[in-house]
C-alpha atoms as a printed R data frame, in Angstrom:
   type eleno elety resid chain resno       x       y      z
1  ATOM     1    CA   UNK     A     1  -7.545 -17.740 49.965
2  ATOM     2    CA   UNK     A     2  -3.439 -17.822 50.655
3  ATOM     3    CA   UNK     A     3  -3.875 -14.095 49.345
4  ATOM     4    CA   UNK     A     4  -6.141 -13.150 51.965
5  ATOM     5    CA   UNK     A     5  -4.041 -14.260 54.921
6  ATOM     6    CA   UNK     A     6  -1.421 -12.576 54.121
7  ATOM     7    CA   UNK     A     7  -3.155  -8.709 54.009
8  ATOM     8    CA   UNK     A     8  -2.704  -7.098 57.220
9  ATOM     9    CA   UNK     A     9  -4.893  -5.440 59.527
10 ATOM    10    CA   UNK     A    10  -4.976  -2.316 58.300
11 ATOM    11    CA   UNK     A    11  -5.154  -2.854 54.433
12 ATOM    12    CA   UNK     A    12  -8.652  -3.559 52.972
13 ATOM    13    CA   UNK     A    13  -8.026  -4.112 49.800
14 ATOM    14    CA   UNK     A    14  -4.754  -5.676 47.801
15 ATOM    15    CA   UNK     A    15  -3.884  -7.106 44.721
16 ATOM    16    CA   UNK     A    16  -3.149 -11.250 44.859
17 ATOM    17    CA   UNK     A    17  -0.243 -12.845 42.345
18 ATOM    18    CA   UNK     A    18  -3.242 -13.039 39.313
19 ATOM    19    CA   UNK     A    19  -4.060  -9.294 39.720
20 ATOM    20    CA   UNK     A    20  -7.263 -10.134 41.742
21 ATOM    21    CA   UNK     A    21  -8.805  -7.598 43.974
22 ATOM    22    CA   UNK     A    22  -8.786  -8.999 47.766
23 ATOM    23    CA   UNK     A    23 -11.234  -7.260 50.084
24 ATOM    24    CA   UNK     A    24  -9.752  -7.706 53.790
25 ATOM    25    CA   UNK     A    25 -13.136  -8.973 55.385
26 ATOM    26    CA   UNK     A    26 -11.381  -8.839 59.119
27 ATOM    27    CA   UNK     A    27 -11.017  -5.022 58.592
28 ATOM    28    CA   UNK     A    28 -13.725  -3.060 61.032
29 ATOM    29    CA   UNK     A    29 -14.179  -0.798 57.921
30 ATOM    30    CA   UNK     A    30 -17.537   0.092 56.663
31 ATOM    31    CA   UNK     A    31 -18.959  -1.819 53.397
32 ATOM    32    CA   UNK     A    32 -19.300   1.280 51.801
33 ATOM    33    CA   UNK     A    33 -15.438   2.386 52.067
34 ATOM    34    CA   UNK     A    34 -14.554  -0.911 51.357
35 ATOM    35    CA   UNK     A    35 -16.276  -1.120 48.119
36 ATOM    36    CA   UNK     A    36 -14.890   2.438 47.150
37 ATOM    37    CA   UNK     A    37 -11.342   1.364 48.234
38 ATOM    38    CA   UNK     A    38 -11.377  -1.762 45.847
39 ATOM    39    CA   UNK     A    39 -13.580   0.462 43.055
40 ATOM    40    CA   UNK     A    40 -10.140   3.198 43.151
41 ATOM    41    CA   UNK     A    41  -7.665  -0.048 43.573
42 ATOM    42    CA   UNK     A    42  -8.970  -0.723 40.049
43 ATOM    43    CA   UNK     A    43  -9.450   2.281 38.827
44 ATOM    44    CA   UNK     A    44  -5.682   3.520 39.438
45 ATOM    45    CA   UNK     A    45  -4.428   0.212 38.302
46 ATOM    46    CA   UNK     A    46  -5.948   0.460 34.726
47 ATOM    47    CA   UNK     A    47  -4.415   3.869 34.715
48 ATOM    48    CA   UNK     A    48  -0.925   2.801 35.671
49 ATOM    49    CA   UNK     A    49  -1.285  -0.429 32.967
50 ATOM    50    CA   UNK     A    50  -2.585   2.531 30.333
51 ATOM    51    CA   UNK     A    51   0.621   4.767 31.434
52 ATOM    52    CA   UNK     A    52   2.695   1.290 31.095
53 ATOM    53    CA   UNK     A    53   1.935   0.491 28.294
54 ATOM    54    CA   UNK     A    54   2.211   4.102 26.519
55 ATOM    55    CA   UNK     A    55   6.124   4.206 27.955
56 ATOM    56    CA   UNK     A    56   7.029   1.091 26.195
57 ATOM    57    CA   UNK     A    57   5.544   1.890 22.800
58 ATOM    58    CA   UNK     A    58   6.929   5.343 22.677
């Protein structure tokens, strides 16, 4: 919950310290966006871990 307070206004979705997807609920955004907006939060983060990870092994 300290995670949510601290997103502002016009973010809807963040990452908290454990990697956790926070949806802004305050935000006057439709459900649908929001749900996209967290669904391509993920998304790019598992590429950028995948892209991570393949740096440090080279």
């Amino acid at each position: 919950m300290e995670a949510a307070k601290k997103v502002s206004s016009d973010e809807t979705v963040t990452f908290d310290k454990n990697g956790n997807i926070v949806v802004n609920k305050e935000s006057t955004a439709p459900k649908k966006l929001m749900a996209r907006r967290a669904i391509e939060a993920h998304l790019e983060r598992k590429v950028l871990e995948k892209d991570l990870e393949a740096y440090y092994f080279e």
